[in-house]
TORMIPA-783372 format. One record per residue (C-alpha): x, y, z. Coordinates in steps of 0.02 Angstrom, whole numbers, plus 50000, padded with zeros to 5 digits. Layout:
! residues N
XYZ/...
***
This chain:
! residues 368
479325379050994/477735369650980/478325352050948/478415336451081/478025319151047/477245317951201/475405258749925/475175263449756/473315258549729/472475274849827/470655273649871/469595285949800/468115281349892/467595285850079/468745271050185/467565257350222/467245252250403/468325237250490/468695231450643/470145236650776/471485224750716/473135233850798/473945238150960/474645254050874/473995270150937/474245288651043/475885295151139/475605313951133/476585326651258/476165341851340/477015357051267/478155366851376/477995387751374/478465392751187/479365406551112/478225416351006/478615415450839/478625428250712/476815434450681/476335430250862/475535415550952/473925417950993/473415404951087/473805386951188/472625376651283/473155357151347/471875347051425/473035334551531/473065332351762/475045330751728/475945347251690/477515336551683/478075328251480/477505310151441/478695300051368/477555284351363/475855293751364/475465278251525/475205293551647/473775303651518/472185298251444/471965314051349/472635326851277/472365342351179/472995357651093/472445372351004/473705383550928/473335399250811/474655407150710/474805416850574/474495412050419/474145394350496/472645390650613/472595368750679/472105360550830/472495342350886/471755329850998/472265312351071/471415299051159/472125284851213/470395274151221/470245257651270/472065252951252/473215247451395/474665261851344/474605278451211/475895274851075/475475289250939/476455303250955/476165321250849/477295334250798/476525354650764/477495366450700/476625381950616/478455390250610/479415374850574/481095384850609/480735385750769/482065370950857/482235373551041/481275392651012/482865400450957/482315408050787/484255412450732/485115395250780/484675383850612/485555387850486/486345399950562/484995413750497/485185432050523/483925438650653/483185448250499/483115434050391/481155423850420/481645404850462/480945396950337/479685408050286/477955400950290/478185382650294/477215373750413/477595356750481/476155341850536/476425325350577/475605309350665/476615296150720/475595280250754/476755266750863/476725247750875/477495237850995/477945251951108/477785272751094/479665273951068/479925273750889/478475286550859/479265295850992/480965297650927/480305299750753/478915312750805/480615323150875/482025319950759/480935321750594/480585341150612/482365341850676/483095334750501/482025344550403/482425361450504/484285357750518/484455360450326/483425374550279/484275377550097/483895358350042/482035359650118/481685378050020/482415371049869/481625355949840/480505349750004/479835332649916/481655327549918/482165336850092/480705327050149/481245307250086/482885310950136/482265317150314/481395301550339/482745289750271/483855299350406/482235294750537/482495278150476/484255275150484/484505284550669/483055274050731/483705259550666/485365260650729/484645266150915/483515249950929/484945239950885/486115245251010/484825244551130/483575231251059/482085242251042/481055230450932/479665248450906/478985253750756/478025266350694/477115272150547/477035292950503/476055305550407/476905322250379/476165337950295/477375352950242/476455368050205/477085383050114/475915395450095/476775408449986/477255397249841/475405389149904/476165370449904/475595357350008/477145340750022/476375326450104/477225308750154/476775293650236/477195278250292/476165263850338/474305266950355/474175285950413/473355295050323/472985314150262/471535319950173/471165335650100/469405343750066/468915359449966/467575369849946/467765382049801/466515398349747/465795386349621/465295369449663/465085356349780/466135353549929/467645338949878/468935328449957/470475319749907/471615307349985/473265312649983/474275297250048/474455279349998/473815264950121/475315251050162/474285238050190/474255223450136/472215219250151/472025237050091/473195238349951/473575224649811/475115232249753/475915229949906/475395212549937/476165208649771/477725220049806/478205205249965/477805191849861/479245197749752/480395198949877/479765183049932/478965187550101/477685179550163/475875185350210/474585176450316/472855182450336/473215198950262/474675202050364/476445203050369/477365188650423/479155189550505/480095177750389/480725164250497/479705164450663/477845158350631/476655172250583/475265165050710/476525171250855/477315187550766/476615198450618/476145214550556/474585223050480/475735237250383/476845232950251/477955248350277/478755257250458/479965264550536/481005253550633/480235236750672/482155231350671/481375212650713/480815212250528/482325219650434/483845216050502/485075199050472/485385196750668/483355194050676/482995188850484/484485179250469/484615186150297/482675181450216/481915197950156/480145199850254/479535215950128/479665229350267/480125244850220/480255263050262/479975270350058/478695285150104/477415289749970/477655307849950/476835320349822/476375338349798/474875348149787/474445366049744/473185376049897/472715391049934/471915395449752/470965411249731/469395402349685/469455391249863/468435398850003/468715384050112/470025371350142/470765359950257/471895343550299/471355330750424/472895319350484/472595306450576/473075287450629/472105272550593/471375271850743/470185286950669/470155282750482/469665261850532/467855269050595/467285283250499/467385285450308/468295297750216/466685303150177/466065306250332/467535316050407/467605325950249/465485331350282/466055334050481/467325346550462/466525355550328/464625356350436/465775362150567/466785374650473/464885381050414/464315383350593/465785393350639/466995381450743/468775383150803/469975368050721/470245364650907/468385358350942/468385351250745/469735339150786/468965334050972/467425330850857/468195318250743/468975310150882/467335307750964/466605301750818/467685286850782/467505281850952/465805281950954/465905272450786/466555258350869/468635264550860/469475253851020/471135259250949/472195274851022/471425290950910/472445305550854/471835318750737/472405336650660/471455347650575/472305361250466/471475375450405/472235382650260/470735395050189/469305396550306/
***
């Protein structure tokens, strides 16, 4: 087990620069001892002075992680910066059968039968208002998905919406029986290497990008996520409108309370229960929604010599360009370095680029 949480315009150019807007940012938890999965685990470093799990992330400043196993090599890192509390969380899971490191409890699979084959599972969790709701999510999302292995090897685009409608619907439910007013926004990656597939969701503004480097040719990237934002994005600033929400300044406003003393800067989340349900809306639609963007790319092809996903939270895509982090990884990758040093890299580099914000960044290698 290697998992503790410690809109339809898409840019095409590198993200431009802005300034820290958002208390949303880093919750990430120590792992405890793993079973090692099929194919072996070759390796786990955390940086952290607690050995004991964060719930909150108040106790750690940093952490990090570097995990190789076959067929899929990452490594994540977490700062929580300049900000009062850590409210990302992150979710690895190179086997993502792999729920509480029994590999024949989901789905009840035979010992001989490989839980879920080669699907790999990546996800940041960036929370607002509290590390709660990226918490809970950053748990129960690989949980869902895990739970029903048939649905998820059949069709894992749909496994995936309907895992984070679950997310959704559980958080949801939680924060209203105990008025946890917490959202969050996500970025998930499933990775199948045999059938080479990439499925990637998110919602809110965290992001995934992917760059390639194939025997002929420059070096490319590609977003593969949608930005819910309403300064970002024009179609979702039009999408409230219709619903007749209201935005001020670029942001989302709560539809009854004045949006000088409560708002938003994404225009989708989990949770936020403040902004969707009657008891708190008293019935006026403020635009908030869960809907993930989710699509499906082809990797691994026979011409790519390198390749790679960086997932990360705003708090590193706000300072560095997509550009930038795209020419990083690949310098990096040419000079021979581990994913685990790659991600502390990018993290460093939107903090030196001016990032305030909590930082949390993955790096997936899937040909190097």
């Amino acid at each position: 087990q290697v998992c503790r949480s410690h809109g339809p315009s898409k840019p095409t150019e590198g993200r431009p620069r802005a300034s820290m807007e958002e208390a949303d940012e880093v919750n990430a938890v120590p792992e405890v001892p793993s079973v090692p999965p099929l194919g072996g685990l070759a390796g786990e470093s955390i940086d952290d002075d607690d050995d004991l799990p964060l719930r909150s992330g108040r106790r750690a400043r940093t952490m990090t992680r570097s995990i190789t196993v076959c067929p899929v090599r990452y490594g994540v890192h977490s700062i929580q910066n300049t900000r009062p509390e850590m409210e990302d969380a992150h979710c690895a899971k190179p086997r993502l059968g792999m729920i509480s490191g029994d590999l024949s409890e989901i789905g009840k699979v035979s010992p001989t039968e490989p839980v879920l084959g080669n699907l790999s599972f990546f996800a940041v969790f960036d929370g607002h208002g509290g590390a709660r709701a990226a918490e809970f999510s950053g748990e129960r999302l690989a949980e869902l998905l895990a739970s029903d292995r048939h649905a998820l090897l059949e069709d894992p685009q749909a496994a995936l919406s309907s895992a984070l409608a679950r997310t959704e619907e559980e958080w949801h439910k939680l924060a209203m029986d105990e008025e946890l007013m917490d959202g969050t926004t996500a970025a998930v990656a499933l990775i199948d290497k045999t059938t080479k597939k990439c499925v990637v969701g998110n919602i809110g503004d965290s992001e995934v990008l992917m760059g390639t480097r194939r025997t002929e040719g420059e070096p490319v990237f590609e977003t593969l996520t949608e930005v819910h934002h309403l300064k970002r994005n024009p179609s979702e600033a039009d999408r409230i409108t219709e619903v007749g929400g209201r935005i001020w300044k670029g942001r989302l406003g709560h539809p009854r309370i004045n949006p000088m003393v409560i708002s938003l800067s994404v225009s989708r989340a989990i949770g936020d229960v403040f902004f969707k349900d009657v008891k708190y809306t008293h019935g006026q639609n403020s635009g908030l929604v869960a809907d993930p963007w989710i699509t499906c790319v082809d990797v691994c092809g026979e011409d790519v010599i390198e390749q790679f996903l960086v997932i990360g939270c705003d708090g590193l895509w706000d300072t560095v360009t997509y550009q930038e982090v795209s020419d990083y990884v690949f310098r990096q990758l040419g000079n021979g370095e581990d994913p685990q040093v790659i991600s502390e890299g990018l993290v460093n580099l939107a903090s030196a680029a001016g990032s305030s914000d909590n930082i949390t960044a993955i790096v997936v290698l899937l040909v190097a």
